[in-house]
MIBA-881761 format. One line per field, with one value per residue: residue number from 1; residue in one letter; y, z, x of N, C-alpha, C in turn. Coordinates in Angstrom, 1 decimal. Atoms other than C-alpha are relative to their C-alpha. Layout:
% residues N
n <- (NUM, ...);
res <- (a, ...);
nv <- (Y, ...);
nw <- (Z, ...);
nu <- (X, ...);
cav <- (Y, ...);
caw <- (Z, ...);
cau <- (X, ...);
cv <- (Y, ...);
cw <- (Z, ...);
cu <- (X, ...);
***
This chain:
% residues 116
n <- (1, 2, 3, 4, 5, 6, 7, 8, 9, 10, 11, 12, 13, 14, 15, 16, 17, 18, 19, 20, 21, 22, 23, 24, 25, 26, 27, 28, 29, 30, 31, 32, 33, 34, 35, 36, 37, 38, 39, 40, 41, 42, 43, 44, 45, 46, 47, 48, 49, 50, 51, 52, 53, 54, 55, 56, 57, 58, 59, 60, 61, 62, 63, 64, 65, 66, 67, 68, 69, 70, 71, 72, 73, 74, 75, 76, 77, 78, 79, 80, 81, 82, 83, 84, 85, 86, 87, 88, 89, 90, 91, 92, 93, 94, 95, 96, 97, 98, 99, 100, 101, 102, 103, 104, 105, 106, 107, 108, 109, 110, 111, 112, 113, 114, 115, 116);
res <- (x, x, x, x, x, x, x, x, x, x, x, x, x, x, x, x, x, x, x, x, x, x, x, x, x, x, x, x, x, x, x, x, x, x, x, x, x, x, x, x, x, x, x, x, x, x, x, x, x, x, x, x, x, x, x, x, x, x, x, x, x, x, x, x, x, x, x, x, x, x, x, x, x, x, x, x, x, x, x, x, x, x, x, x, x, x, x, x, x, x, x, x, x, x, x, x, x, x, x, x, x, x, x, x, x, x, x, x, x, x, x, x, x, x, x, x);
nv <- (1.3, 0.2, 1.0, 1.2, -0.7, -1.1, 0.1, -0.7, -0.3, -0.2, -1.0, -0.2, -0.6, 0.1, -0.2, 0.6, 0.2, -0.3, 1.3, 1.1, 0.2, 1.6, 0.8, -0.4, 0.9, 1.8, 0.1, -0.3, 0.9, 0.8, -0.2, 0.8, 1.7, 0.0, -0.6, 1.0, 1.3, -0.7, 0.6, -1.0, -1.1, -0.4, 0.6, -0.4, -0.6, -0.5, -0.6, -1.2, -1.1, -1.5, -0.5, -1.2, 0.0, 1.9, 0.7, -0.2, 1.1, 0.6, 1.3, 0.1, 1.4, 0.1, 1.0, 0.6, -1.0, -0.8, 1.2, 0.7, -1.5, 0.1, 1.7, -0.1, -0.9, 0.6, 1.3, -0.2, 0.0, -1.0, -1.4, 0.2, -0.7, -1.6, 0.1, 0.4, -0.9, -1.2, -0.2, -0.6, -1.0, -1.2, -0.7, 0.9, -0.2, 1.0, -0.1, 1.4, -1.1, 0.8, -1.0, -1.0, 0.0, 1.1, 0.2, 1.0, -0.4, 1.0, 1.3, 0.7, -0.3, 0.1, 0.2, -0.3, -0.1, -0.8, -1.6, -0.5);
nw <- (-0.3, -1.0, -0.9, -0.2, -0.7, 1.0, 0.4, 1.1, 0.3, 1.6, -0.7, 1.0, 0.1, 1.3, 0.5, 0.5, 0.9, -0.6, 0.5, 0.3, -1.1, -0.2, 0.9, -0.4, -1.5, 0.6, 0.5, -0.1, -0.6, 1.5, -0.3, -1.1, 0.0, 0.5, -0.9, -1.2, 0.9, 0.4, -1.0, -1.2, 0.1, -0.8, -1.4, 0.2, 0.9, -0.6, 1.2, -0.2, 0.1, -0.6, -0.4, 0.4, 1.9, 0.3, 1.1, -0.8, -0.9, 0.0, -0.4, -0.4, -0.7, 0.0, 1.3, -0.7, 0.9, 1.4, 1.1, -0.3, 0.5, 1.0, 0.9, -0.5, 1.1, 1.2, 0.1, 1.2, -0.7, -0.4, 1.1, 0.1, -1.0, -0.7, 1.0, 0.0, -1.1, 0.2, 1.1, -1.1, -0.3, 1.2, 0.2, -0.6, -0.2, -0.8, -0.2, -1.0, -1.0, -1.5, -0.9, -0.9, -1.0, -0.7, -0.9, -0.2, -1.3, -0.5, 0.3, 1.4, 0.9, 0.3, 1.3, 0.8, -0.6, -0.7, 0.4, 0.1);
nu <- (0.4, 0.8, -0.2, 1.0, 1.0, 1.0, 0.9, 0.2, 1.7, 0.6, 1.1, 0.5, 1.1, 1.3, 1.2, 0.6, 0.9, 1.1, 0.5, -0.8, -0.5, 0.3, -0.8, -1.8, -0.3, 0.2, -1.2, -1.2, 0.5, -0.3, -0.9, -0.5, 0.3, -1.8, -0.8, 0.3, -0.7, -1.6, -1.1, 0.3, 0.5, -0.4, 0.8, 1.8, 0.6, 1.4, 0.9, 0.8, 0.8, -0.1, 1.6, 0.3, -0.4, 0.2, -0.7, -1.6, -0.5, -1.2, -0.4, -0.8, 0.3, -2.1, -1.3, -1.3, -0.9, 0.5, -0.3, 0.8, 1.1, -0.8, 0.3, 1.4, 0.4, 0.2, 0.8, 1.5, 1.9, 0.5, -0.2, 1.4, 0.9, 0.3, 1.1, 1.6, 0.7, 0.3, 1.2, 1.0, -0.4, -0.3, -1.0, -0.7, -1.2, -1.1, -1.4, -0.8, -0.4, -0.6, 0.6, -0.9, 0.6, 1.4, 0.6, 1.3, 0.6, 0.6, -1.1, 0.3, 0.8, 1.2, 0.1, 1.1, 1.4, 0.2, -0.1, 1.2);
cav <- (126.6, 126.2, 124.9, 121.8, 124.1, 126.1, 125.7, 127.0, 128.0, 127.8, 130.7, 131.4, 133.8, 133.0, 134.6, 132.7, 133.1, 134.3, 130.8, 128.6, 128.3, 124.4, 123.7, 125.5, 123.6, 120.1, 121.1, 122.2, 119.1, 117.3, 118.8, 117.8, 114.1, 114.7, 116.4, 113.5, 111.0, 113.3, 111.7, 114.9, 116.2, 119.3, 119.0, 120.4, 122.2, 125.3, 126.8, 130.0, 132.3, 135.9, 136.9, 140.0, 139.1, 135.1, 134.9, 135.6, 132.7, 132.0, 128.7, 127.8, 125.1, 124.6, 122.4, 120.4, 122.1, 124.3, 121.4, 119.9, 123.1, 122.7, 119.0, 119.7, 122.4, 120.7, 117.5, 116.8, 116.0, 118.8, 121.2, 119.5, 120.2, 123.8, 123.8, 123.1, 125.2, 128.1, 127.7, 128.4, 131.5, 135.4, 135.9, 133.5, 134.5, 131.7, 132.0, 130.6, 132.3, 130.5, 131.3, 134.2, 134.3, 131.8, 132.8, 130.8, 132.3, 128.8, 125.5, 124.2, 125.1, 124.9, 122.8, 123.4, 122.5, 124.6, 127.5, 127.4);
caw <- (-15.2, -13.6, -10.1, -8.9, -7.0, -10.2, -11.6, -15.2, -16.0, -19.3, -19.1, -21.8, -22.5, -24.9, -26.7, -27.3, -30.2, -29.0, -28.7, -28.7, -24.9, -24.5, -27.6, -26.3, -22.5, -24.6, -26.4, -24.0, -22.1, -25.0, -24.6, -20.8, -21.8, -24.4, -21.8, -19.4, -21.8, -22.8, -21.4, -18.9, -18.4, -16.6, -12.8, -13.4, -15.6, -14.5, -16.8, -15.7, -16.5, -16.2, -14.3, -15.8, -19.7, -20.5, -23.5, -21.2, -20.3, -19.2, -18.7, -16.8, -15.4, -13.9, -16.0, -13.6, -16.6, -19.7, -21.9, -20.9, -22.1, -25.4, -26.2, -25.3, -28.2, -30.9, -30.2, -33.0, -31.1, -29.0, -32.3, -33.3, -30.1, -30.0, -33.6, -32.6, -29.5, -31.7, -34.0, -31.2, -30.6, -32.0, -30.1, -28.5, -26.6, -25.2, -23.4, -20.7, -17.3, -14.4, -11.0, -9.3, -6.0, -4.2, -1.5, 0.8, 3.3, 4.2, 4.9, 1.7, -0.9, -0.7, -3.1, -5.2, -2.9, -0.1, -2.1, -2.5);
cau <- (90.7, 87.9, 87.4, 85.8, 83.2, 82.3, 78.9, 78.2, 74.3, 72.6, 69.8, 67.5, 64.8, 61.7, 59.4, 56.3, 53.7, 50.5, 48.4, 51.6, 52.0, 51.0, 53.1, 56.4, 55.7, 55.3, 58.5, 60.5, 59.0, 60.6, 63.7, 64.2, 63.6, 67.1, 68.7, 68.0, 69.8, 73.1, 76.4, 76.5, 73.3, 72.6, 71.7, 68.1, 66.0, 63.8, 61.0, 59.4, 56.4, 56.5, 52.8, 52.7, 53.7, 52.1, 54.0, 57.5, 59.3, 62.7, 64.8, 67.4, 69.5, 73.2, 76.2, 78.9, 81.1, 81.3, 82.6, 79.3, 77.0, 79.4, 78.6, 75.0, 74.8, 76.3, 74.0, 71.7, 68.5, 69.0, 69.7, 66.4, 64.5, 65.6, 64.1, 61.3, 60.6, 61.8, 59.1, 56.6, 58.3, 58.9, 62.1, 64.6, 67.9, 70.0, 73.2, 75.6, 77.0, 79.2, 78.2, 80.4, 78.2, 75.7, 74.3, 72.2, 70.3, 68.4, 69.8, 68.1, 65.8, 62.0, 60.5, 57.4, 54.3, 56.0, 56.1, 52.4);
cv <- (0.0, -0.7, -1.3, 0.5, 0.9, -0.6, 0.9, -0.4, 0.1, 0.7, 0.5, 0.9, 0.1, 0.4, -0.5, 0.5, 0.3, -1.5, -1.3, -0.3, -1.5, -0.5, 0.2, -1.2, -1.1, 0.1, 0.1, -1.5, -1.1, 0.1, -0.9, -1.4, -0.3, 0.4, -1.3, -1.0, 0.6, -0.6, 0.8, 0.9, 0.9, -0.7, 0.0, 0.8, 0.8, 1.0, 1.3, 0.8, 1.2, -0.2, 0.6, 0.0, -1.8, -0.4, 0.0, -1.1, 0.3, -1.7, 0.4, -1.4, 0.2, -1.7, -0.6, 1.0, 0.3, -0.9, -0.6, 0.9, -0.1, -1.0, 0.0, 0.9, 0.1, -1.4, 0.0, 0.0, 1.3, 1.2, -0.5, 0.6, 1.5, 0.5, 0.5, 1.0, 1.4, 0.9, 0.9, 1.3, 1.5, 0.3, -0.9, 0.6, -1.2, 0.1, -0.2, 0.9, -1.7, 1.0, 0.9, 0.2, -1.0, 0.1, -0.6, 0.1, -0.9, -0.8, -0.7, 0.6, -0.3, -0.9, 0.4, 0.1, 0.7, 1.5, 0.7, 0.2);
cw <- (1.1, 1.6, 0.3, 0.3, -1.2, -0.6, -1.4, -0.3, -1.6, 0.2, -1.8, -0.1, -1.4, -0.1, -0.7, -0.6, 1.0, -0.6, 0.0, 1.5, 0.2, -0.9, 0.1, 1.2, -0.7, -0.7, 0.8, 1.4, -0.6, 0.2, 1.0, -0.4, -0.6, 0.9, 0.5, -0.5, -0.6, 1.0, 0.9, 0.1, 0.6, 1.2, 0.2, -0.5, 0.9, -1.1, 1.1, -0.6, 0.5, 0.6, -0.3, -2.2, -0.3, -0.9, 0.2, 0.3, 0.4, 0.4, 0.6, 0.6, 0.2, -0.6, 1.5, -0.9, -1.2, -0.9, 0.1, -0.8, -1.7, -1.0, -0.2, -1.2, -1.6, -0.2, -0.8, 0.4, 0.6, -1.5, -0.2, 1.1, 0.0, -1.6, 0.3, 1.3, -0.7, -1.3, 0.7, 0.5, -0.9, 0.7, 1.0, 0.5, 0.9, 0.4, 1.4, 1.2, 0.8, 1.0, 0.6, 1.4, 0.1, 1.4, 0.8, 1.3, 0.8, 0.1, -1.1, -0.4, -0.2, -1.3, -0.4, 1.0, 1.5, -0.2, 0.0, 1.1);
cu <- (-1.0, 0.1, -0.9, -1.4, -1.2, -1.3, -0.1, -1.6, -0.3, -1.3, -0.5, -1.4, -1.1, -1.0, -1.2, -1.1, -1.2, -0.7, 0.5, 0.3, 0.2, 0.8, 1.3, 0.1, 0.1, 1.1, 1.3, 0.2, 0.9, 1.5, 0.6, 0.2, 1.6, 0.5, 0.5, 1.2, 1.0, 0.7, 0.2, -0.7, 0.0, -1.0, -1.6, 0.0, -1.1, -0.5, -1.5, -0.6, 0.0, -1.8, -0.9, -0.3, -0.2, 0.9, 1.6, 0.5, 1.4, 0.4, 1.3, 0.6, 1.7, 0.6, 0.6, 1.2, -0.5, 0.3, -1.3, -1.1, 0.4, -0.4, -1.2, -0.1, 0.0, -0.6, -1.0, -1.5, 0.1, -0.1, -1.7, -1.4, 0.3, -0.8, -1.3, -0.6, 0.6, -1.2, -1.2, 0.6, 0.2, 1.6, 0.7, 1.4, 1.1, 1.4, 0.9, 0.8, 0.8, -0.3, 1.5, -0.2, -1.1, -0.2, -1.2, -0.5, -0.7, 0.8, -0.2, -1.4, -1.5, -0.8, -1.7, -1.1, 0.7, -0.1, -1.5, -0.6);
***
């Protein structure tokens, strides 16, 4: 049984179509919006570029709980949006972790325009 404290991750790794980059981001753009509007969505959504490999992505995002990751997978829109962002793709792996460690060497998290 989980604890209150636990966090469960949904972590995905995609391979995008040479040329399909703008039509994955607009899908997976598409996605978040369903997410947004599920009865428990997750806390936030992060979408990553490798530097090295353009067509690399991963996603990721933490649950409140795994029943939540669960309901989220048999949801028709979302089955639809992942459809659709695996069209734009040659190789898709999706799959689900709880955290075991979190360390936090700051008092809080940097956001986007201090990173740059």
């Amino acid at each position: 049984m989980p604890t209150p404290e636990e966090v469960y991750y949904t972590h995905a790794l995609w391979r995008v179509k040479p040329g399909q980059q703008a039509a994955f981001k607009a899908a997976w753009k598409e996605l978040a919006d369903i997410f947004a509007h599920l009865p428990n969505p997750p806390i936030r959504g992060t979408l990553l570029q490798s530097l090295t490999q353009e067509e690399l992505f991963y996603s990721f995002g933490p649950w409140h709980r795994l029943a939540d990751i669960e309901a989220m997978r048999a949801d028709g829109e979302v089955l639809k949006a992942f459809a659709k962002l695996k069209t734009c793709c040659t190789e898709t792996q999706p799959s689900a972790y709880r955290v075991i460690e979190d360390i936090r060497l700051q008092q809080s998290e940097p956001n986007a325009e201090e990173l740059v």
